[in-house]
TORKOL-4160 file (C-alpha; in steps of 0.2 Angstrom, whole numbers, padded with zeros to 4 digits, m for minus):
191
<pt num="1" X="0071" Y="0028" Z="0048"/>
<pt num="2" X="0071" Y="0041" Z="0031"/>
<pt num="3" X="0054" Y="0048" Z="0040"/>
<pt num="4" X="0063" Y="0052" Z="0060"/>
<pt num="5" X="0068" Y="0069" Z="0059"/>
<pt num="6" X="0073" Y="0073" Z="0039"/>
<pt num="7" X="0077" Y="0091" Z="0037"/>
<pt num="8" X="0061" Y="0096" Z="0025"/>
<pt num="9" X="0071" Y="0098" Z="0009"/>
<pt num="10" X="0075" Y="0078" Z="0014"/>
<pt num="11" X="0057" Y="0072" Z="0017"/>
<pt num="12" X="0053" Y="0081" Z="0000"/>
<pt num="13" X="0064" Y="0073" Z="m0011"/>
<pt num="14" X="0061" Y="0057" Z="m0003"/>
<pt num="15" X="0041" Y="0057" Z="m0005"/>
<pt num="16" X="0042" Y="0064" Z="m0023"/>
<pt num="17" X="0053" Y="0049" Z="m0026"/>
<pt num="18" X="0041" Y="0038" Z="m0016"/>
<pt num="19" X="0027" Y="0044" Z="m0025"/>
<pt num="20" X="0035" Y="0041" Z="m0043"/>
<pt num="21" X="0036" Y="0024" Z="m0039"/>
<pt num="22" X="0018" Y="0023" Z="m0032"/>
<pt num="23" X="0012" Y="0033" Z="m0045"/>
<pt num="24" X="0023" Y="0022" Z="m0060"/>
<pt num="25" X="0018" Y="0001" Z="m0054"/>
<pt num="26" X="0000" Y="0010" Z="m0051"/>
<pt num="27" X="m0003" Y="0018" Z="m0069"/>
<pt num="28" X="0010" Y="0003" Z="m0076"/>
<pt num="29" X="0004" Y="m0004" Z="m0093"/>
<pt num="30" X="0009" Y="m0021" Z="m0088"/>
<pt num="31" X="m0002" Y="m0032" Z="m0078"/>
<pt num="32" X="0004" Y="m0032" Z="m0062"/>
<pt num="33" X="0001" Y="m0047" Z="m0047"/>
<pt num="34" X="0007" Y="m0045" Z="m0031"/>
<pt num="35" X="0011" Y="m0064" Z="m0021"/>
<pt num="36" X="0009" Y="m0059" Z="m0003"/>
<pt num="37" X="0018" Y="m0073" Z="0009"/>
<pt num="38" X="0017" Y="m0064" Z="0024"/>
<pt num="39" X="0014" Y="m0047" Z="0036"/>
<pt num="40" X="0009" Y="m0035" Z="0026"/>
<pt num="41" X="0007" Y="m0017" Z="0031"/>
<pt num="42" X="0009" Y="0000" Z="0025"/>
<pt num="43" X="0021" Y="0001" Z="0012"/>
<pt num="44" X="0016" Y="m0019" Z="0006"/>
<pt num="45" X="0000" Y="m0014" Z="0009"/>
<pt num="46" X="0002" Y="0001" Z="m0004"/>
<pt num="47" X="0014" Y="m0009" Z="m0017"/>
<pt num="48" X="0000" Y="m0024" Z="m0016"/>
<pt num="49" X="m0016" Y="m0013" Z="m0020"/>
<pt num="50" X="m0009" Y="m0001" Z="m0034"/>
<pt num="51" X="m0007" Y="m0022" Z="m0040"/>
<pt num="52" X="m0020" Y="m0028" Z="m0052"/>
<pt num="53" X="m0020" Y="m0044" Z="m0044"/>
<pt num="54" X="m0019" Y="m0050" Z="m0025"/>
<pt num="55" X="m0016" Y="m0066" Z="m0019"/>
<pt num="56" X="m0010" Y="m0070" Z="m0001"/>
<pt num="57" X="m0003" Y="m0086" Z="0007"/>
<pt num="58" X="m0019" Y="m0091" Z="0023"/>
<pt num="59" X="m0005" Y="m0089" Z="0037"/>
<pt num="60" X="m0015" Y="m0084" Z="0053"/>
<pt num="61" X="0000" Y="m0076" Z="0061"/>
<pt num="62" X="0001" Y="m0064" Z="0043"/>
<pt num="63" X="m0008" Y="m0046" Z="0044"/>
<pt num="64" X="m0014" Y="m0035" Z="0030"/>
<pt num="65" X="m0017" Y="m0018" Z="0031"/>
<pt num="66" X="m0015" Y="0001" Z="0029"/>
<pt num="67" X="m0010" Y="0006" Z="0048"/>
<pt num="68" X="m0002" Y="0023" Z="0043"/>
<pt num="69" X="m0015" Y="0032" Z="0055"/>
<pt num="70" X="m0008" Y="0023" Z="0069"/>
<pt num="71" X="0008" Y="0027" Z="0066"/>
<pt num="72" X="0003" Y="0048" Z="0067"/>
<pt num="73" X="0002" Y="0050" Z="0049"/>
<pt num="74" X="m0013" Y="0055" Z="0039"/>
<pt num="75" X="m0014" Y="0043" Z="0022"/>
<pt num="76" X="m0013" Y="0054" Z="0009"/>
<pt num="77" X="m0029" Y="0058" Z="m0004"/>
<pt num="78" X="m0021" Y="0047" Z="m0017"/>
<pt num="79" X="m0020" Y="0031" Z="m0004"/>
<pt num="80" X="m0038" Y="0035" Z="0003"/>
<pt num="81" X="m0042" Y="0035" Z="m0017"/>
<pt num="82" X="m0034" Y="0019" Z="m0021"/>
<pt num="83" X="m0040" Y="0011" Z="m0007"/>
<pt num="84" X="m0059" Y="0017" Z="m0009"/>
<pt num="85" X="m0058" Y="0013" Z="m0028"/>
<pt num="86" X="m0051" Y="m0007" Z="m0020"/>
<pt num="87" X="m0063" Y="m0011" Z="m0006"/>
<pt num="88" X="m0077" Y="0006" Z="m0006"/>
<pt num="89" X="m0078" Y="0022" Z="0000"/>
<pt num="90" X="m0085" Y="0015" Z="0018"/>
<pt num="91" X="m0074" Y="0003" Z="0019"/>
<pt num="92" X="m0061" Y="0015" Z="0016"/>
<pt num="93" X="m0063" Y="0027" Z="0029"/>
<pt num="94" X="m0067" Y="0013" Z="0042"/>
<pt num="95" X="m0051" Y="0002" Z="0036"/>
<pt num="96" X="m0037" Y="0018" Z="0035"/>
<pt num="97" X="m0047" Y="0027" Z="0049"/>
<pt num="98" X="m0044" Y="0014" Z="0061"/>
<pt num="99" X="m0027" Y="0007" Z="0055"/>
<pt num="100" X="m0034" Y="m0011" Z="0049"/>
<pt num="101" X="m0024" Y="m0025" Z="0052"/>
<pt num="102" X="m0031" Y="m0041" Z="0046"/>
<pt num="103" X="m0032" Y="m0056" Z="0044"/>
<pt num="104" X="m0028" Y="m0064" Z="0027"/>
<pt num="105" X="m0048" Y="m0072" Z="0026"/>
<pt num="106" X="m0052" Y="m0055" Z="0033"/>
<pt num="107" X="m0043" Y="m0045" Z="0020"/>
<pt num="108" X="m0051" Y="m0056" Z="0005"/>
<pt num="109" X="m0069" Y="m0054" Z="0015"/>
<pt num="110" X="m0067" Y="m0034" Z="0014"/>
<pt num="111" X="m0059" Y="m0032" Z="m0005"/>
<pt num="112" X="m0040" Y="m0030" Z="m0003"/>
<pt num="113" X="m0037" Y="m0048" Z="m0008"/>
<pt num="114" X="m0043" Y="m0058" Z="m0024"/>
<pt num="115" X="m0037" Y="m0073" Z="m0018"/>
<pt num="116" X="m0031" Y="m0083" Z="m0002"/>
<pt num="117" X="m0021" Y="m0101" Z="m0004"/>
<pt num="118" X="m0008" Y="m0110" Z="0004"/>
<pt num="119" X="0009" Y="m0105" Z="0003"/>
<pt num="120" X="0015" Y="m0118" Z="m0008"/>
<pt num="121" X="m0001" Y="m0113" Z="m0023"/>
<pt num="122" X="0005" Y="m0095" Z="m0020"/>
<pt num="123" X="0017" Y="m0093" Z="m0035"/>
<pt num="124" X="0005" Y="m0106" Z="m0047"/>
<pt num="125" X="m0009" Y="m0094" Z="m0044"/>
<pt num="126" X="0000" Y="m0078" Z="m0045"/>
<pt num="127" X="0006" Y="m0086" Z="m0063"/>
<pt num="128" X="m0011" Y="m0091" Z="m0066"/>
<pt num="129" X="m0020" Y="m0076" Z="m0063"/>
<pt num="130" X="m0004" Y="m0068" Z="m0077"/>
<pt num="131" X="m0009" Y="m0080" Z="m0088"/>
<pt num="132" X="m0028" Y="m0076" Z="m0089"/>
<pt num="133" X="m0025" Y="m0059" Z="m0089"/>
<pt num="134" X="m0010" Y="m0059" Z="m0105"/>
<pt num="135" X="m0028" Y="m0069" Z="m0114"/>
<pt num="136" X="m0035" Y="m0051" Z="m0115"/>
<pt num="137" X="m0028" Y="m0039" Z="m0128"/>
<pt num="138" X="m0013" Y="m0028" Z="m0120"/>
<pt num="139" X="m0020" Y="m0014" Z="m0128"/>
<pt num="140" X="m0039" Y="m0013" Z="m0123"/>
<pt num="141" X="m0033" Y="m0021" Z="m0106"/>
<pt num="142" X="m0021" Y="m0007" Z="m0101"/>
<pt num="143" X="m0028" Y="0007" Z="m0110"/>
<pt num="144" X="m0045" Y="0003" Z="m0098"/>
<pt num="145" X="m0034" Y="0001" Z="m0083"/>
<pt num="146" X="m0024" Y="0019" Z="m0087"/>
<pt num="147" X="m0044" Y="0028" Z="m0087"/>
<pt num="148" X="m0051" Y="0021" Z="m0074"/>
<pt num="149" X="m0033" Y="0020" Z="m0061"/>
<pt num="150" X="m0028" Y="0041" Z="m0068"/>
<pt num="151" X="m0038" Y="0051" Z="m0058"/>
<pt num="152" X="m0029" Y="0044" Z="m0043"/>
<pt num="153" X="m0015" Y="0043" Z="m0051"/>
<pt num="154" X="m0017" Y="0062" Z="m0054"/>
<pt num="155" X="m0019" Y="0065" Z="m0034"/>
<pt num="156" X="0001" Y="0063" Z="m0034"/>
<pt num="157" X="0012" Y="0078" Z="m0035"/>
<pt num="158" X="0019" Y="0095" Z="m0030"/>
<pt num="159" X="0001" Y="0096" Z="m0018"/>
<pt num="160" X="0002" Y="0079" Z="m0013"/>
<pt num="161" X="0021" Y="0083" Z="m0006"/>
<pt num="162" X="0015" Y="0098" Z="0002"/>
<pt num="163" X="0001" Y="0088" Z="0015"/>
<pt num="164" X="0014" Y="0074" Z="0016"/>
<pt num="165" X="0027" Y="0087" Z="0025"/>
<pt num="166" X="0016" Y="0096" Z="0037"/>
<pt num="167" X="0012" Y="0079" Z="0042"/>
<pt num="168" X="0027" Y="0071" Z="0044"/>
<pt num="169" X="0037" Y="0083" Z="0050"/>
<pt num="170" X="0023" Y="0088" Z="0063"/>
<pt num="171" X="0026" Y="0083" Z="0081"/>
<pt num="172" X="0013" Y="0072" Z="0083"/>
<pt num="173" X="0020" Y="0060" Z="0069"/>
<pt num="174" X="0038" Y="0064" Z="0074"/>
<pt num="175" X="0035" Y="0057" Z="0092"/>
<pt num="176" X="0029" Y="0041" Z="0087"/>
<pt num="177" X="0041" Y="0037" Z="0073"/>
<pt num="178" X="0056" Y="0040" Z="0085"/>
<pt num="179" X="0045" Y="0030" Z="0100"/>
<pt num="180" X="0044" Y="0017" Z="0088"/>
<pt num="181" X="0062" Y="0016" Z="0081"/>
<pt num="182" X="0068" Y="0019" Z="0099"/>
<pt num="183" X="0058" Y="0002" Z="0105"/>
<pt num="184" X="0066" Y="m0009" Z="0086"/>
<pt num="185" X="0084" Y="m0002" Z="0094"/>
<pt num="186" X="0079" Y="m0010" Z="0111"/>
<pt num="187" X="0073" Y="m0026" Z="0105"/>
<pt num="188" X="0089" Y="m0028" Z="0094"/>
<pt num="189" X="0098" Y="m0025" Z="0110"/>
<pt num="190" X="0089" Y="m0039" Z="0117"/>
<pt num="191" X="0092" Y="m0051" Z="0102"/>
């Protein structure tokens, strides 16, 4: 709802804050593990691959993926970085190009996952894989993740925010987020 019709001084200040938080977990000195139990697009999507670690629960009815472009909006240079730097470059284009939803087998085949396991392993394995990494030195561990993760990391900012609102408050984006929230009122109707 924050992205259908902000005035443009409101979308600003709500992607600069979004991508702080990106931006923050992404560069975070911590190791990180994201424990994914169900659908996970867009914003899960993002939140799980700035992770260091993935595991996600085999439900078939569960989907994975980046689906911004199907939504009108164009991922920004920092997710297409992220994601090319997680699963490649061709996989990249191919996977945020045509809005990939996926399975949870077909999300581990193509690199967004580390891990797939029942629900009930899910929080044993996401402790697990915590465990193994804390083994490595906090300082060599986190200092290599900060070099490698910082030039997209660097993508975010002032420029970043500049792309983000011609998008969003473009008319082709506009028109589908409202279509969208007008079809989640309808079927709350329903309910």
């Amino acid at each position: 709802p924050a992205l259908v019709n902000p005035t443009e001084e409101e979308f600003r200040h709500f992607w600069s804050t979004f991508e702080g938080l990106v931006s923050t977990y992404y560069m975070t000195p911590l190791h990180s593990v994201a424990a994914i139990a169900g659908n996970t697009p867009a914003l899960g999507a993002v939140l799980s691959i700035c992770s260091d670690y993935r595991v996600m629960a085999d439900d078939d009815k569960a989907k994975f993926g980046l689906n911004e472009t199907s939504l009108g909006m164009v991922p920004p240079r920092w997710l297409a970085g992220m994601t090319a730097r997680t699963i490649g470059e061709r996989n990249a284009e191919l996977h945020l190009g045509g809005s990939s939803m996926l399975s949870p087998r077909e999300a581990l085949q193509c690199g967004f996952l580390d891990e797939v396991c029942t629900r009930e392993e899910l929080m044993a394995r996401a402790v697990a894989a915590s465990v193994k990494a804390c083994r490595i030195p906090l300082g060599a561990r986190s200092a290599y993740k900060q070099m490698v993760r910082k030039p997209v990391a660097d993508m975010c900012g002032p420029a970043s925010v500049d792309e983000m609102s011609a998008c969003i408050l473009g008319a082709e984006f506009q028109a589908t987020a409202s279509a969208i929230m007008e079809a989640l009122r309808q079927r709350s109707k329903k309910k």
